[in-house]
C-alpha positions in Angstrom: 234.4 -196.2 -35.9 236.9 -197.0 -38.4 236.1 -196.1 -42.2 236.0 -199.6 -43.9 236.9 -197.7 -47.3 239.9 -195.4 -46.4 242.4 -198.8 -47.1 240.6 -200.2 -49.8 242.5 -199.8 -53.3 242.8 -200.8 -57.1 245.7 -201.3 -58.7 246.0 -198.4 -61.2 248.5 -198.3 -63.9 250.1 -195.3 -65.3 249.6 -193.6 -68.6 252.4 -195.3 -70.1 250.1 -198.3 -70.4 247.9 -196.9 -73.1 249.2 -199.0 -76.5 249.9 -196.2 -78.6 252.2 -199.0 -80.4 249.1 -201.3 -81.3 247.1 -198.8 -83.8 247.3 -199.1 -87.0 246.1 -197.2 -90.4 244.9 -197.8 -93.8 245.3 -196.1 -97.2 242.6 -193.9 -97.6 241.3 -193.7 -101.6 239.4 -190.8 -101.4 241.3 -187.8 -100.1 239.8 -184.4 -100.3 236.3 -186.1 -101.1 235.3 -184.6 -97.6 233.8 -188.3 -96.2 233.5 -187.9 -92.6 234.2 -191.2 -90.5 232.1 -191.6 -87.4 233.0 -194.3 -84.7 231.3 -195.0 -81.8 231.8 -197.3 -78.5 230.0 -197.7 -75.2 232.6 -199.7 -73.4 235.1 -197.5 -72.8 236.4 -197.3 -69.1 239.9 -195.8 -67.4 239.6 -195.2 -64.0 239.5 -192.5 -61.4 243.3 -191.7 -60.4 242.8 -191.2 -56.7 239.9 -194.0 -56.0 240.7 -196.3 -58.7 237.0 -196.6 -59.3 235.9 -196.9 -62.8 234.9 -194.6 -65.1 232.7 -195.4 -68.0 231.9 -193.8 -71.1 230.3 -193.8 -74.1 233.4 -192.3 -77.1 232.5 -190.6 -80.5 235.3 -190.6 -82.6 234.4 -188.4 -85.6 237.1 -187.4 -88.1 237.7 -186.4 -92.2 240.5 -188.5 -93.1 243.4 -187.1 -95.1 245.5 -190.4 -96.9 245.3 -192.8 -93.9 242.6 -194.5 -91.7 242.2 -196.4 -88.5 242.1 -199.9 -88.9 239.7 -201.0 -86.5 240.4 -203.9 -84.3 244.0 -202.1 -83.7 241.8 -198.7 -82.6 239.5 -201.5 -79.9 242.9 -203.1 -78.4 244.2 -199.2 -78.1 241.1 -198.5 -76.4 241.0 -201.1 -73.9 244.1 -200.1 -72.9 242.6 -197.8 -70.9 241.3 -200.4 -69.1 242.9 -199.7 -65.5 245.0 -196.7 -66.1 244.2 -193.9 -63.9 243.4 -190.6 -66.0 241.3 -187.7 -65.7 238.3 -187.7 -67.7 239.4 -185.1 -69.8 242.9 -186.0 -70.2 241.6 -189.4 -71.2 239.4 -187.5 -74.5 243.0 -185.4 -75.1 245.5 -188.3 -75.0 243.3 -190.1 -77.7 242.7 -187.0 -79.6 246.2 -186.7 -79.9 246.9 -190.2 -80.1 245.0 -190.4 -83.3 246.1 -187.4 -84.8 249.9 -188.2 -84.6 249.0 -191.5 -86.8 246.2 -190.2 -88.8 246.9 -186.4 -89.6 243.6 -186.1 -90.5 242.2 -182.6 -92.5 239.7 -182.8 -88.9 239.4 -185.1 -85.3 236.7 -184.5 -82.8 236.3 -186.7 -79.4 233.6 -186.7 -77.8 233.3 -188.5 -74.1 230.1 -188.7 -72.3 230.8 -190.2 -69.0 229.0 -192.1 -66.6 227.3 -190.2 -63.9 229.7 -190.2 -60.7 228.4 -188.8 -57.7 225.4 -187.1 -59.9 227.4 -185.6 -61.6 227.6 -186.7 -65.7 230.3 -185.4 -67.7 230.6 -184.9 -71.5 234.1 -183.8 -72.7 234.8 -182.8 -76.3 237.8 -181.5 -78.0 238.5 -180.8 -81.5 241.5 -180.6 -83.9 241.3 -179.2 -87.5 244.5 -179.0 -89.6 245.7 -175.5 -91.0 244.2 -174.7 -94.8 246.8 -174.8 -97.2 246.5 -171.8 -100.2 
């Protein structure tokens, strides 16, 4: 018996699809007043890079600005770039940790992705960046 699912595909686009070009920042006022921003979505998806299936999670963006921040509707169009581009679950949390932090150099940045269950299996994927005190 033929499997029914070994030629069925999605079109998956490359990482080179994420809009890094689309976000945008802000002047932020109140440097060094220690305000920490908190943003969070349910509807981000990428998908799986082998199945093409999607992957769907719930993103905490959480970060102490420095002199810029995001400008919101620029940070939703960057994240539905994701859309159908095939990335790992945790590269997916890295590539908008860093993404951010290139733009933003914030004093701190932490992502946190809880996925979807996929086969019973729910991941959560969290990485952190904190700049270096200056004395």
């Amino acid at each position: 018996m033929k499997d029914k699912y070994s030629d069925k595909r999605f079109d998956i686009q490359s990482e080179e699809n994420i809009d890094f070009e689309i976000l945008e920042t802000l002047d932020f006022q109140y440097r060094g007043s220690g305000t920490l921003v908190t943003i969070r979505t349910k509807e981000f998806t990428a998908v799986c890079p082998w199945t093409g299936l999607p992957d769907a999670a719930e993103l905490l963006i959480s970060y102490v600005p420095s002199k810029k921040i995001v400008e919101m509707k620029s940070l939703k169009y960057y994240l539905l770039s994701f859309r159908n581009v095939g990335i790992l679950q945790e590269h997916a949390a890295n590539r908008i940790l860093n993404d951010l932090r290139k733009i933003l150099k914030p004093e701190l940045i932490e992502i946190e992705a809880r996925f979807e269950s996929r086969g019973g299996l729910y991941t959560v994927v969290k990485v952190r960046y904190e700049a270096a005190k200056k004395n």
